[in-house]
N, C-alpha and C positions, 0 to 999 in steps of 0.2 A: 171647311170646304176644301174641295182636291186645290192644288195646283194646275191650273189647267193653260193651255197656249195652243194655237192656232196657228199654224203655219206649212206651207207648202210643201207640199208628198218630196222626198227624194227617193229613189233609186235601194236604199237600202231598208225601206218602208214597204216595199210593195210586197214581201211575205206576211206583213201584218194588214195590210189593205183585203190582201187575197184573202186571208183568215179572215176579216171582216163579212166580207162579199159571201162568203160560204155561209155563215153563221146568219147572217140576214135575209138573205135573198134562195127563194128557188131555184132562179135560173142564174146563177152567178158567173162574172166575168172570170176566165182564164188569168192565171200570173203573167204569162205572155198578151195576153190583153189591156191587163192594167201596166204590165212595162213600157206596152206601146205609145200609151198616153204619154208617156214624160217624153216621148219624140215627138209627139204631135203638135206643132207649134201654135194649135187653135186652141189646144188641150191643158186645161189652166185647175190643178186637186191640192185641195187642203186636208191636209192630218190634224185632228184632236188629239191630245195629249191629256193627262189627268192623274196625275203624281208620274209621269213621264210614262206612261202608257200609253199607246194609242187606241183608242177607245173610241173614235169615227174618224170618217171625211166623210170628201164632198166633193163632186165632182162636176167641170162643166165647161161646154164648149165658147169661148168668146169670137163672134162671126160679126165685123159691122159692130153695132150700137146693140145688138144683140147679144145675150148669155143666155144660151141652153143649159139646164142642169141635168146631167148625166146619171147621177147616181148621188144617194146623201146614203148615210147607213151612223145607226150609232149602236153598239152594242148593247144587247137586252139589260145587262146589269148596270148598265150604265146610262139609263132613261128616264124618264119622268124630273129631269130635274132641271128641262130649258136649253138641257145641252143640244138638240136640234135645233132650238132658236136658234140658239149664239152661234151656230155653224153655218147657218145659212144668210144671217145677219154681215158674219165673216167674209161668204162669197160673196155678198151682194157689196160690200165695199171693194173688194178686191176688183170687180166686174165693174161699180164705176170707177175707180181707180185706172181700168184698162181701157173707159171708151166707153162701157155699154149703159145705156137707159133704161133696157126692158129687159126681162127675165122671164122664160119661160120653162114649164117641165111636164109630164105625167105623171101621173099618179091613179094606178090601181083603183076600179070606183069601188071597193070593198076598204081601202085603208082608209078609215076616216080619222086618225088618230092623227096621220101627215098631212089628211085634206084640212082640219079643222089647226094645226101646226100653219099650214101655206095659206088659211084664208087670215090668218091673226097676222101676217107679213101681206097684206091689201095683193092677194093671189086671187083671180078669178077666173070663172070657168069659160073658157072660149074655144068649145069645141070635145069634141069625142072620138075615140076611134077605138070602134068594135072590134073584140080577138084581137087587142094589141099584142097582149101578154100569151105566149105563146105558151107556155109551163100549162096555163088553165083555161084560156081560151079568152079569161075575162076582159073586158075593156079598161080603157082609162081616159082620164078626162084630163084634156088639154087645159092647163092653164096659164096664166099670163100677169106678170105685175108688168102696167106701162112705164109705169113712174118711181124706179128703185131707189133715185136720191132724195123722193120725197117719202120713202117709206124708211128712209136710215135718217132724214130729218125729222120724220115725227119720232122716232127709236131714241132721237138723242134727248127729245124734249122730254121726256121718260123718266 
């Protein structure tokens, strides 16, 4: 198995964040958007690493007891093997770590691979919002874990 680490986007990360965003996403964030973030004092992103490549993050707002997730992406060649769990597993201790209890995100109603991903991490659906997604029109469904220290305390009984 890779070498792999978990730890917080800097500044000299964000050309390979960007390359992420492109390669993932439709409508991808700008390098000046993702720089932005490491100013934003709400704005809290982890890099995956894996024989020292970065190979995802993860990204998300901590407001209050709240963590909104912004964006997760893991490279295609580098999927199916848990490494979106253990990244969002990652943010979710960092997030109580910071304060927060609940986590919330969107997700695409066509991406079942991350919906059925966020329902195996007690994510549930609380809410919809039609033509969220601008690139396709398509919607996404609001979801919500209440309870993140009890979803990283059953993680640990594991």
């Amino acid at each position: 198995m890779a070498l792999e680490v978990i730890r917080p986007m800097e500044r000299a990360d964000v050309s390979h964040v960007h390359e992420i965003e492109c390669i993932c996403f439709r409508s991808p964030w700008s390098k000046l958007a993702i720089a932005g973030e490491l100013r934003n004092d709400v704005a809290h992103y982890l890099v995956m690493e894996a024989d020292g490549v970065i190979c995802g993050y993860g990204g998300m707002w901590l407001l209050f007891e709240e963590a909104h997730v912004t964006n997760v992406a893991i490279m295609p060649e580098y999927r199916g093997s848990g490494r979106g769990r253990r990244l969002m597993i990652a943010m979710m201790r960092h997030a109580v770590k910071h304060g927060a209890e609940r986590m919330t995100l969107e997700v695409r109603e066509s991406n079942m691979v991350a919906q059925h991903l966020y329902a195996g991490l007690n994510f549930q659906q609380n809410g919809f919002r039609p033509g969220y997604y601008s690139d396709t029109g398509e919607g996404a469904l609001l979801l919500w874990n209440n309870d993140i220290q009890q979803t990283l305390d059953r993680e640990n009984e594991t």
